[in-house]
PAPA-215179 format. One record per residue (C-alpha): residue in one letter; x, z, y. Coordinates in steps of 0.2 Angstrom, whole numbers, plus 5000, padded with zeros to 4 digits. Layout:
N
aXZY ...
//
This chain:
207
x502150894824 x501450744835 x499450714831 x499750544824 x500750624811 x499550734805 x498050584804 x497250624820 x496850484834 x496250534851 x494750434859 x495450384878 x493650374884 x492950554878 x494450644871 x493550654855 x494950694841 x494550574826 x495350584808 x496250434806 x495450314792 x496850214785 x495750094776 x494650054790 x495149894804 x494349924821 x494150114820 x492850184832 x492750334840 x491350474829 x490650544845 x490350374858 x490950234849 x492350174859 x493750094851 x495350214845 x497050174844 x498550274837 x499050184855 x498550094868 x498849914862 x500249824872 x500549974882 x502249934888 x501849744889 x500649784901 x501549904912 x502949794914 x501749644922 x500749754930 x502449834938 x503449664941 x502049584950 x501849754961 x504049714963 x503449534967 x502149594981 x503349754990 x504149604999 x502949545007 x502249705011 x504049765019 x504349605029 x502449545034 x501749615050 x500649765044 x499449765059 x499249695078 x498949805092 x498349745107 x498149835124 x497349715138 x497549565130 x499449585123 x500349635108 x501549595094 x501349605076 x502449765068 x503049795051 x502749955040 x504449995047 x504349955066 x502750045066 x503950195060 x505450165075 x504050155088 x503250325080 x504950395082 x505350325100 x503650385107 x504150555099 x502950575087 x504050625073 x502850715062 x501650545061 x503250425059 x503750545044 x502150555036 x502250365035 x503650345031 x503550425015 x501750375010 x502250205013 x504050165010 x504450314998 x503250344987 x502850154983 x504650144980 x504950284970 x503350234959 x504050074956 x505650144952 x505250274942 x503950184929 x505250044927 x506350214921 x505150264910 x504850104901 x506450064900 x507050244893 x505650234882 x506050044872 x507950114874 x507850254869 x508850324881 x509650514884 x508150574892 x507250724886 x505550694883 x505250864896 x506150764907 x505050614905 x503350684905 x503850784923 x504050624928 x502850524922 x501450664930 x502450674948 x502150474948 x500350494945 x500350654958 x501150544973 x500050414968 x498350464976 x499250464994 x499950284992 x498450245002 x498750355015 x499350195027 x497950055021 x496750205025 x497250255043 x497450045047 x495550025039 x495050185051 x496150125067 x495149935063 x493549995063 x493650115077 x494750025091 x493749885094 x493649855115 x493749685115 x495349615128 x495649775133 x496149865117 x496049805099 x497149835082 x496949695069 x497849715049 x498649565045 x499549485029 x500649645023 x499249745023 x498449635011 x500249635002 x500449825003 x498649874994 x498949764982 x500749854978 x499750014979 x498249954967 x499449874955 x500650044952 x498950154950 x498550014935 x500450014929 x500450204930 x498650224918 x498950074907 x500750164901 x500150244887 x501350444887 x501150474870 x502450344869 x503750464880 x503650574859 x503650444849 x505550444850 x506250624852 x506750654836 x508650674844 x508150764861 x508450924862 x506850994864 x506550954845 x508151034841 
//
């Protein structure tokens, strides 16, 4: 039995439990006073712009220069990618896979994998909802190393400052990139997972 259907609203900002009081609009939480909801209003409304415009933006990130480097006064722009095949031909294999996968894969499986959710959530789709909540937790578990490559370009910015003889500047799909990264954190805690119960009467797991 799901907690919704025995009365009881949870408070999102202290986890308070609450006894549900049908006669009562605006229902506030008993211990801090914060609004409860059976769910988060708008939930999948918000996930879905939240995730389109993070779509929108991963082009830019992918095709805009990420960051200049310059050594005695020449250099050329590179892409998250180009910045991986130059890893790879100096040899640095370990570095070119590290950001490979914080900044191609993850990002890409983050947006792939909420627009699975939501959609096998208003579908109702043949997903168990063990299978959902897996991988509804894996996306929020990748999530704190999206930042991994904005990180390492604010670091390399700050530090390597020589003037004409050496200098690393971020450009435009930087910008782009963060904003991807920012917008799947908010996509990921605006999706409400209560949701991922609210239709498995027909999944096995309630069989």
């Amino acid at each position: 039995m799901r907690a919704i259907d025995a009365g009881i609203l949870i408070c999102t900002e202290c986890h308070e439990l609450n006894r549900r009081e049908d006669d009562c609009d605006g229902q506030t939480c008993s211990r801090c006073g914060a609004s409860v909801h059976p769910r988060r209003p708008n939930s999948i409304l918000r996930t879905w712009a939240l995730l389109l415009t993070a779509a929108i933006l991963y082009i830019p990130a992918n095709v805009l220069p990420i960051m200049t480097v310059s050594s005695l006064g020449q250099g050329e722009p590179s892409t998250i990618m180009s910045g991986v095949i130059q890893l790879v031909q100096h040899g640095m294999f370990p570095i070119a896979a590290v950001v490979f996968v914080a900044s191609i894969l993850v990002p890409t499986f983050k947006l792939v994998g909420i627009a699975l959710l939501l959609f096998s959530v208003q579908r109702h789709q043949p997903l168990s909802a063990r299978q959902r909540i897996i991988m509804y937790r894996f996306i929020e578990f990748i999530g704190r190393w999206s930042m991994l490559d904005i990180f390492v370009i604010a670091i390399l910015v700050a530090v390597v400052n020589f003037g004409r003889l050496a200098s690393i500047e971020a450009n435009l799909g930087a910008v782009a990139f963060a904003s991807v990264v920012i917008l799947t954190m908010l996509a990921a805690v605006t999706f409400d997972p209560r949701l991922i119960w609210d239709n498995t009467e027909s999944d096995d797991d309630h069989e």
